[in-house]
C-alpha positions as CSV (number, residue, x, y, z in Angstrom):
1,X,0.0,0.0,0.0
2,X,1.0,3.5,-0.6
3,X,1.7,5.8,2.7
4,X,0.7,9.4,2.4
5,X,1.7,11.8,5.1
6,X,-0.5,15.0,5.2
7,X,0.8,18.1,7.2
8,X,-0.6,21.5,5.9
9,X,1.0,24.0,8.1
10,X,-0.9,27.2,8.0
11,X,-4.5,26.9,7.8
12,X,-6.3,29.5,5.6
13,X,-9.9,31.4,5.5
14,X,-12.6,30.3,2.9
15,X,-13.9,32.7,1.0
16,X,-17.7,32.9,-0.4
17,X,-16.2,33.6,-3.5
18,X,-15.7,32.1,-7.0
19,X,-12.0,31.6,-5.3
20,X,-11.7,29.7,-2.4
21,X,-8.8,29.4,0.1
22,X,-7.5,25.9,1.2
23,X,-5.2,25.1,3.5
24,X,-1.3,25.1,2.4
25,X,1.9,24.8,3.4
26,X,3.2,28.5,3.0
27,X,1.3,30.9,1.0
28,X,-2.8,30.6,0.7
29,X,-4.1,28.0,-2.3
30,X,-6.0,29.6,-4.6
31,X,-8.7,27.4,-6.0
32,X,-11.6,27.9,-8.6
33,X,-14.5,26.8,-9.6
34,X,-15.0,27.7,-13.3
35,X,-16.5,25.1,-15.4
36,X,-15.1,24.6,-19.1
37,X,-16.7,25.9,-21.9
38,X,-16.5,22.5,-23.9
39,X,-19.9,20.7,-24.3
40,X,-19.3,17.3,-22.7
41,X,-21.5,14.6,-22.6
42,X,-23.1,14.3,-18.8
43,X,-22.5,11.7,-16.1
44,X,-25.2,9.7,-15.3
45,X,-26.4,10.3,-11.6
46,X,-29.6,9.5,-9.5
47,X,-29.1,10.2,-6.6
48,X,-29.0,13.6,-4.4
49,X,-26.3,15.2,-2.9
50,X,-24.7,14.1,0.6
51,X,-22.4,15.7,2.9
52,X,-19.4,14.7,3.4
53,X,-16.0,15.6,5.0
54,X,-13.3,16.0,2.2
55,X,-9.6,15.7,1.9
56,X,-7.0,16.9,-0.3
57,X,-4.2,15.7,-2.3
58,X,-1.8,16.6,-4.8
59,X,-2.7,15.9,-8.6
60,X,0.1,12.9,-8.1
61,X,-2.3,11.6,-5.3
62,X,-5.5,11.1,-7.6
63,X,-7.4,7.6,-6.7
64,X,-9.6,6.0,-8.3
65,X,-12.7,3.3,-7.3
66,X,-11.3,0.2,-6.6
67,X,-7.8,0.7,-5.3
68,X,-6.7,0.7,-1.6
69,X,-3.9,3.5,-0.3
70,X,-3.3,4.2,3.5
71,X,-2.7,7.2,5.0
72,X,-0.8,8.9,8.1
73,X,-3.2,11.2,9.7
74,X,-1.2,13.5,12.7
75,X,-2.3,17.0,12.2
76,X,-5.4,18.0,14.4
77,X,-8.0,19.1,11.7
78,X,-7.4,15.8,10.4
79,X,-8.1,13.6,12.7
80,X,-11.4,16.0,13.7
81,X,-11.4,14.7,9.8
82,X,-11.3,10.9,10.7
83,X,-13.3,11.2,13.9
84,X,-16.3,13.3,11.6
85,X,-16.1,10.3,9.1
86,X,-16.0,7.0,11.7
87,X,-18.9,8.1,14.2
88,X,-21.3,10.3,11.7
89,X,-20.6,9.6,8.4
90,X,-20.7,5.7,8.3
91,X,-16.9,5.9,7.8
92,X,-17.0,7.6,4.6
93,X,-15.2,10.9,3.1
94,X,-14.0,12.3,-0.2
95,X,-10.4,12.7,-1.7
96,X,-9.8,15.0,-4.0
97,X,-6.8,16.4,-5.4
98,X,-5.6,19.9,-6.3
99,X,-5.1,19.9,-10.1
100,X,-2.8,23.5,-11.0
101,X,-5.1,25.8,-13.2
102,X,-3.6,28.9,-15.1
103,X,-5.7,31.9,-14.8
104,X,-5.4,35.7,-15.5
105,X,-4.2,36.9,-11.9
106,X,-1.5,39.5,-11.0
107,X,-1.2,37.7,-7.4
108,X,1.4,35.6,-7.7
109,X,-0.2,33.1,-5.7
110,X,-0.9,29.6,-6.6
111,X,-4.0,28.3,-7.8
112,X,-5.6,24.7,-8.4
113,X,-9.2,23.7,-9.3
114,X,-10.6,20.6,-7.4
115,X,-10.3,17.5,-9.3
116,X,-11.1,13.8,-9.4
117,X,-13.6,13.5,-6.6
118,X,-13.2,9.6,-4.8
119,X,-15.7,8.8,-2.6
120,X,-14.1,6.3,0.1
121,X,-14.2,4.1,2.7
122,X,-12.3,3.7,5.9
123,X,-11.5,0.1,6.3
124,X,-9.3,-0.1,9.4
125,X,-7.4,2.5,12.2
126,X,-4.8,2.0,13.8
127,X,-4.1,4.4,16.6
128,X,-0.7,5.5,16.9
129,X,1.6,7.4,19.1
130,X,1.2,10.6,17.3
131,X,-1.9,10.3,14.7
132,X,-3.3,7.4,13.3
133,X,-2.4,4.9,10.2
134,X,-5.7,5.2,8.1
135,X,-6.8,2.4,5.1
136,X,-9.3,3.5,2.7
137,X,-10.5,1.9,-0.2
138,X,-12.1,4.1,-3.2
139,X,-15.9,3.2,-3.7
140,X,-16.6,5.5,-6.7
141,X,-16.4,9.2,-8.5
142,X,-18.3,12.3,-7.4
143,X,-18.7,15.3,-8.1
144,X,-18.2,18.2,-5.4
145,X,-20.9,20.6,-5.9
146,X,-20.0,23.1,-2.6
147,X,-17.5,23.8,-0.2
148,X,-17.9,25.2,3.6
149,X,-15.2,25.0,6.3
150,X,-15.7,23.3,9.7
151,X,-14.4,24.3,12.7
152,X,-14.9,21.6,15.5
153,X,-16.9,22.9,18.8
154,X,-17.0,19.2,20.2
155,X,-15.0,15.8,20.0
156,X,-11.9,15.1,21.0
157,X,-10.0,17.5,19.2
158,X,-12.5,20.6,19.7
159,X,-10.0,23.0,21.3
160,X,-7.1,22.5,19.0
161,X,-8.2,21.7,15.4
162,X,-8.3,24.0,12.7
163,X,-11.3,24.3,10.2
164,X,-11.3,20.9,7.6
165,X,-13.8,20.9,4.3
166,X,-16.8,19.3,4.3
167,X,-19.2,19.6,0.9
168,X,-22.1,18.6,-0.7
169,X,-21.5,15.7,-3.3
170,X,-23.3,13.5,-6.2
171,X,-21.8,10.3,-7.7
172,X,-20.2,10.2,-11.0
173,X,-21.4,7.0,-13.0
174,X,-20.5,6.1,-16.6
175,X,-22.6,6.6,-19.6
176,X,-24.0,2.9,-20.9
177,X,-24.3,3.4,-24.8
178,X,-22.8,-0.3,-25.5
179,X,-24.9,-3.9,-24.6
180,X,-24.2,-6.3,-22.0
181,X,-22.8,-8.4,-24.4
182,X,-20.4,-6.1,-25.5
183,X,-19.1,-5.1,-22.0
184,X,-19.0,-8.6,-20.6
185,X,-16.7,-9.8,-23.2
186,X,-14.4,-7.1,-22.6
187,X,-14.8,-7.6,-18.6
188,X,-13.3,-11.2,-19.1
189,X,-11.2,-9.8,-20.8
190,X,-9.4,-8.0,-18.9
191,X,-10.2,-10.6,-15.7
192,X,-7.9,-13.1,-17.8
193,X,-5.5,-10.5,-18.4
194,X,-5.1,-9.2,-15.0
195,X,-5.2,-13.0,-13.5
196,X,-2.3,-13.4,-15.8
197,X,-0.3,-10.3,-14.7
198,X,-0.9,-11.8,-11.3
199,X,0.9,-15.1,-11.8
200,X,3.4,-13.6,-13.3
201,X,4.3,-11.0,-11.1
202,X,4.3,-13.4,-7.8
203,X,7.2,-15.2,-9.6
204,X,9.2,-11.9,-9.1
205,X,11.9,-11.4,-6.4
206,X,10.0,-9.3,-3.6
207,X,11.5,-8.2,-0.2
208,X,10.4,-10.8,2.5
209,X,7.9,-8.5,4.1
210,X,6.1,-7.9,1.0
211,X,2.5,-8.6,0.6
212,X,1.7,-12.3,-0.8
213,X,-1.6,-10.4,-1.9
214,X,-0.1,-8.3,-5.3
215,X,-2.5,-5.0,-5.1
216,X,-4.3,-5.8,-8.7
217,X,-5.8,-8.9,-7.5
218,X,-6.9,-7.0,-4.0
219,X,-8.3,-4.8,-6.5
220,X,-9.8,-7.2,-8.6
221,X,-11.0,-9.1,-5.9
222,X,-12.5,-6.6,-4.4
223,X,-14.7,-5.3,-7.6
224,X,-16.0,-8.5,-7.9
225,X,-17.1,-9.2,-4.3
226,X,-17.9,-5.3,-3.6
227,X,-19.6,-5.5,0.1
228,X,-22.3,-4.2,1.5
229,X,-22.0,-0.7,1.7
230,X,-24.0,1.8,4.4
231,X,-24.2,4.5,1.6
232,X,-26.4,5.7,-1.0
233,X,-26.2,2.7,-3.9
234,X,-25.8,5.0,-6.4
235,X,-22.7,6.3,-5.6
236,X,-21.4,2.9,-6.1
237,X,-20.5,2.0,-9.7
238,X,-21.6,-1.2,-11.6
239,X,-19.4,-4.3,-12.0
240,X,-17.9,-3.7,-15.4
241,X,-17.0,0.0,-14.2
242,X,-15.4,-1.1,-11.2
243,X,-13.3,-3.7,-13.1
244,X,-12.2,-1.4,-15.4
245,X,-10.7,0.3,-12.8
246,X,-8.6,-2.2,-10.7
247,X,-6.1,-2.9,-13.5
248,X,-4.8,0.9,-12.6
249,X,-2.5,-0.7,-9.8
250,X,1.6,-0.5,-9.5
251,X,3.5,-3.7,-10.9
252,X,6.1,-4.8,-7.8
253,X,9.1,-3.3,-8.0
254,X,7.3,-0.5,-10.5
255,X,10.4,2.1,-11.8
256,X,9.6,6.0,-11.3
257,X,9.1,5.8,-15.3
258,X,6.8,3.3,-14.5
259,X,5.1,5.1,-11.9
260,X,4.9,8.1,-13.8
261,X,3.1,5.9,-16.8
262,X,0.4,5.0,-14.3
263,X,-0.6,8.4,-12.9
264,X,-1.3,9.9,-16.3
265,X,-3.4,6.3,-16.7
266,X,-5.3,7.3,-13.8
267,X,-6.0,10.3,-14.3
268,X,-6.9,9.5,-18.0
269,X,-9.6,6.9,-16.5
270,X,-10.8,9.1,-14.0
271,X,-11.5,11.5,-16.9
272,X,-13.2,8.7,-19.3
273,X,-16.9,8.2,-19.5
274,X,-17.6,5.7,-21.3
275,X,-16.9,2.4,-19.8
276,X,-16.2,0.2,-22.6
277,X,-13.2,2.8,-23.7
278,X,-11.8,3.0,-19.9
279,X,-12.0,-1.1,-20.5
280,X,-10.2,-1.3,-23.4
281,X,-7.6,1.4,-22.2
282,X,-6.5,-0.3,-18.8
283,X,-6.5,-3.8,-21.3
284,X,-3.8,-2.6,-23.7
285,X,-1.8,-1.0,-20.1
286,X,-2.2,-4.9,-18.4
287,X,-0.8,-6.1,-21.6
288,X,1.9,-3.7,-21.4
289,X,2.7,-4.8,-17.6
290,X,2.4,-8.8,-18.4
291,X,5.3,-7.9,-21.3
292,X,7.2,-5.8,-18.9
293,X,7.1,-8.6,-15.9
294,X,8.3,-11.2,-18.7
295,X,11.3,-9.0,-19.5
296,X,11.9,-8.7,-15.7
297,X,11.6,-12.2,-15.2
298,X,14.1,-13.0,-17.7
299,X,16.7,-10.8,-16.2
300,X,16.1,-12.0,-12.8
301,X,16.7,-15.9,-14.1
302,X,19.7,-14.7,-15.9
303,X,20.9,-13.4,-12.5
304,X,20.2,-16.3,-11.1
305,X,22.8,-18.2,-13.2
306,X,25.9,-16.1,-12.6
């Protein structure tokens, strides 16, 4: 799993404005809302908005539905944050991530639009001596439709955390022009595929205190047994959504090239509406992987030899 450490030091002020002010780690983040000119075709959603607390990443953070990441939560506001999402929320929150925008200002000041909306879902704590370690598990895309700044009056960090987000939120579902038939073919697929990236790359040499579990098949597995879920079901996406989804997941022993090659992925998927595209995208980058492994493979038996 990936370990993300948040620490904003100076808190900011939200504004009412068009701009709003996030928290950062010198100067104030300036963030807009502007919507693009471009006509794009519409999400599919059903369902009306909910509250929920939200946290934020940078763009090199995005997650998408499926995959599993665990954070290190220290800083007060944050774990007002956690304690908000276990005891009211029914251990949900958003991430989001800070995508940087260019706009006409004479400020000098930074400024990022919110981005890639993940509804998630806390699936263990673990209290530690300063903060808690935090796993989370991405359910589906939303859409924030407003901001507002809490400050906590009561809990257990009421006289020492600084404001967090909180905003109002509507799920993000794929458009379904294509038949069943058509999207069930490509779902297996990409099942075969991604079973036979698993085999391979449980052959590699991994450190002794790696995971027998590689994180595409806890993602895979996880799409196609989704639990039961104490949220609004249509913020969780359909089976052949989900899927295409779980191939976004590091190789062992991933490169920073390689890492690199899966962020743009990402974001690339969590920009896609059509499902069958985002299907046959994530099939061609598990194809990729299974050549790459093989290649790896090789090198490691040649080692082996000398």
């Amino acid at each position: 799993m990936m370990n993300v450490s948040l620490s904003f030091c100076q808190p900011s002020t939200l504004c009412t404005s068009k701009r709003q002010l996030l928290p950062s780690t010198s100067t104030p983040i300036l963030f807009s809302f502007s919507h693009s000119h471009k006509k794009r075709r519409r999400f599919v959603t059903c369902a009306s908005s909910s509250e929920l607390p939200l946290l934020p990443f940078p763009i090199d953070q995005v997650l998408v539905p499926s995959e599993t990441k665990t954070l290190h939560l220290y800083e007060a506001r944050y774990l007002a944050l956690l304690e908000e999402s276990l005891f009211k929320k029914n251990k949900f929150f958003v991430h989001f991530v800070l995508d940087p925008i260019a706009i006409n200002d004479t400020s000098g000041e930074a400024s990022f639009a919110a981005r890639y909306g993940c509804l998630v879902a806390i699936e263990k704590v673990e209290q530690l001596e300063i903060g808690a370690l935090v796993s989370i598990r991405g359910i589906g895309r939303v859409k924030i439709l407003k901001f507002q700044q809490v400050r906590t009056r009561h809990g257990s960090y009421a006289n020492r955390a600084e404001p967090y987000l909180t905003g109002a939120v509507i799920p993000l579902l794929d458009n379904i022009p294509h038949s069943d038939t058509e999207l069930s073919s490509k779902v297996l697929k990409i099942k075969e595929a991604l079973h036979s990236l698993n085999s391979l790359e449980i052959k590699l040499k991994a450190p002794q205190e790696a995971l027998l579990q590689t994180l595409t098949a806890n993602s895979l597995r996880w799409s196609e047994n989704t639990p039961a879920l104490d949220c609004d079901n249509s913020f969780i996406p359909p089976l052949a959504e989900l899927v295409s989804f779980s191939a976004l997941q590091p190789v062992s022993g991933s490169s920073e090239s390689e890492l690199l090659k899966l962020q743009k992925k990402k974001l690339r998927a969590m920009d896609i509406k059509d499902t069958l595209d985002r299907l046959e995208d994530s099939i061609g980058y598990v194809q990729d992987n299974i050549s790459l492994v093989v290649a790896k493979l090789a090198i490691q038996s040649l080692d082996s030899q000398l």
